[in-house]
N, CA, C and O atoms as CSV, one atom per row, in Angstrom:
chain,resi,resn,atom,element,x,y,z
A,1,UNK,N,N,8.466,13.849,1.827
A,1,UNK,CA,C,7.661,12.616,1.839
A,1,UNK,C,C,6.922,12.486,3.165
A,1,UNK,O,O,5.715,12.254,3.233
A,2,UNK,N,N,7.970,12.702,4.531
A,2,UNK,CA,C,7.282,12.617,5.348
A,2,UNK,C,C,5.920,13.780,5.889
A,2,UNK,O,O,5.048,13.794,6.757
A,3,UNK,N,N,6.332,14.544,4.928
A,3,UNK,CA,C,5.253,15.779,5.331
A,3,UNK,C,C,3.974,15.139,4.655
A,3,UNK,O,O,2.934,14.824,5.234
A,4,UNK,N,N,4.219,15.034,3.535
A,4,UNK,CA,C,3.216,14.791,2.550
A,4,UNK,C,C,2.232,13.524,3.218
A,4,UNK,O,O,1.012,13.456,3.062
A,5,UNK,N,N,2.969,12.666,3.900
A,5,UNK,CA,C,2.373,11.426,4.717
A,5,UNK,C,C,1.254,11.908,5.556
A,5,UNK,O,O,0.141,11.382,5.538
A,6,UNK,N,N,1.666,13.211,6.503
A,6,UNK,CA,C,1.276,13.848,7.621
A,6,UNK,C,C,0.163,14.747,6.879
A,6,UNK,O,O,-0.712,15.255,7.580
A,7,UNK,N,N,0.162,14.947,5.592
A,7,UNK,CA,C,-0.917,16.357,5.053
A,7,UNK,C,C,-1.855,15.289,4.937
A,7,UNK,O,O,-2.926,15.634,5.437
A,8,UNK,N,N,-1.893,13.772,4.336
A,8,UNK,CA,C,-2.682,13.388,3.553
A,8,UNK,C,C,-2.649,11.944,4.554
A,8,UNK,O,O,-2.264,10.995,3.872
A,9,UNK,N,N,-2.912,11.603,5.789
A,9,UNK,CA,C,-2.707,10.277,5.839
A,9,UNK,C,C,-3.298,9.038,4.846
A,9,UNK,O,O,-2.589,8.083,4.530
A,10,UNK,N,N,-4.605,9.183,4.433
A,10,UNK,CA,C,-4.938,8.508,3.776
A,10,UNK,C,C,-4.890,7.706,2.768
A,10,UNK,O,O,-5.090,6.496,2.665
A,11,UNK,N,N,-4.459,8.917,1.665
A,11,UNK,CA,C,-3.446,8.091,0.894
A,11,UNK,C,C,-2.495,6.982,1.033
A,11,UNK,O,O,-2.597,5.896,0.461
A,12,UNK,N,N,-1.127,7.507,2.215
A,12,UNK,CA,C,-0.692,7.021,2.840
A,12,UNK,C,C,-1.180,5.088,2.832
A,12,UNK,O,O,-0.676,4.036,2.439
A,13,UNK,N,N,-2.624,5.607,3.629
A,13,UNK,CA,C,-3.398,4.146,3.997
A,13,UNK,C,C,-3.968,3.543,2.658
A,13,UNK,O,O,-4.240,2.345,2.590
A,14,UNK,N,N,-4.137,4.381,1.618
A,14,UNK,CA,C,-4.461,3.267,0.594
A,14,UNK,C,C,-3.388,2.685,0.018
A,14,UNK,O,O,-3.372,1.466,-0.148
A,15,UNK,N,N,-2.279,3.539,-0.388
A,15,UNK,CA,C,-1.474,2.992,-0.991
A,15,UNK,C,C,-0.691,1.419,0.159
A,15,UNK,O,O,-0.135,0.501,-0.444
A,16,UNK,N,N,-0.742,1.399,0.977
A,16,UNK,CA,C,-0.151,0.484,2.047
A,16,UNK,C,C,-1.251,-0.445,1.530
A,16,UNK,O,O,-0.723,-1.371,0.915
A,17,UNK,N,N,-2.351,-0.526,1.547
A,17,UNK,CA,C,-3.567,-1.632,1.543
A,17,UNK,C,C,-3.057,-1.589,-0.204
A,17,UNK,O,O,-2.297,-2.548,-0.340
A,18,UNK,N,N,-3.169,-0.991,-1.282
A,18,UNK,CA,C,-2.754,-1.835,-2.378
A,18,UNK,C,C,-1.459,-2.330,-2.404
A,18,UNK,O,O,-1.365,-3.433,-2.942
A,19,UNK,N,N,-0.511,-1.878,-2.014
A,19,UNK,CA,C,0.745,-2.758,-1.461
A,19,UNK,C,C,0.531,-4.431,-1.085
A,19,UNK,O,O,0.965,-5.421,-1.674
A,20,UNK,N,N,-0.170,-4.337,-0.072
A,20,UNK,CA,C,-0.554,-5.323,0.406
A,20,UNK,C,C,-1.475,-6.501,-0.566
A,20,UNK,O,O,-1.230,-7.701,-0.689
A,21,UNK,N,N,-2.639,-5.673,-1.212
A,21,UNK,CA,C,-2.950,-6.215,-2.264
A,21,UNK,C,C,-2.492,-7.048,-3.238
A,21,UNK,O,O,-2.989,-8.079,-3.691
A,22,UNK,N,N,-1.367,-6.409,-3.536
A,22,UNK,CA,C,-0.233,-6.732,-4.826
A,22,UNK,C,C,0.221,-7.961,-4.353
A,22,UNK,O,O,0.238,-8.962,-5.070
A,23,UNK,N,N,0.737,-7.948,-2.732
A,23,UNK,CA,C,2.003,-8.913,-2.288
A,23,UNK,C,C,0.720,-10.449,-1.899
A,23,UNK,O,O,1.309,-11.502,-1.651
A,24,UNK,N,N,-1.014,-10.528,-1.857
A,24,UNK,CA,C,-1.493,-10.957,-1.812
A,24,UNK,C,C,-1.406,-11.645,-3.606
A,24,UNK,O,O,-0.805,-12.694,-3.838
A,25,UNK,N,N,-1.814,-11.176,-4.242
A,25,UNK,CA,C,-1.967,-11.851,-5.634
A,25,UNK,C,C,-0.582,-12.173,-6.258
A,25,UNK,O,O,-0.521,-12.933,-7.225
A,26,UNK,N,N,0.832,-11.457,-5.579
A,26,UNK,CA,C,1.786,-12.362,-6.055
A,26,UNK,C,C,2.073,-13.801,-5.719
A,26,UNK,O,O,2.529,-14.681,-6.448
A,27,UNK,N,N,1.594,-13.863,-4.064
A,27,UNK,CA,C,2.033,-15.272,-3.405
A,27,UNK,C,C,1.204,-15.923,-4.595
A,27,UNK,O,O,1.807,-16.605,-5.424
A,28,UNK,N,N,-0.439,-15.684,-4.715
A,28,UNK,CA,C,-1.283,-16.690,-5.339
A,28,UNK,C,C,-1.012,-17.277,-6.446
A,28,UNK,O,O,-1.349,-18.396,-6.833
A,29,UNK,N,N,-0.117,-16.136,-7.164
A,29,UNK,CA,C,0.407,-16.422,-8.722
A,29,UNK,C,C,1.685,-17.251,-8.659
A,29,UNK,O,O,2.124,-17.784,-9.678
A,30,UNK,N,N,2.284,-17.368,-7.485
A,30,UNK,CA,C,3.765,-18.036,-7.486
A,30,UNK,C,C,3.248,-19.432,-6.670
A,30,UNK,O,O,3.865,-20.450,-6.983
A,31,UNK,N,N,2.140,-19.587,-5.619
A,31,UNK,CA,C,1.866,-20.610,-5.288
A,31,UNK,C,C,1.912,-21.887,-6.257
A,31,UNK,O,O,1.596,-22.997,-5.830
């Protein structure tokens, strides 16, 4: 995993920003 982090950071960085995404439209939906 950690290699794969290091071959590809990017991914890495999208998947973190849709992470983030997700935990954005859950607050909105539970607000």
């Amino acid at each position: 995993s950690a290699v794969r982090q290091r071959r590809n950071p990017k991914e890495s960085a999208d998947l973190t920003s849709i992470q983030e995404l997700l935990s954005d439209v859950d607050s909105n939906t539970h607000a």
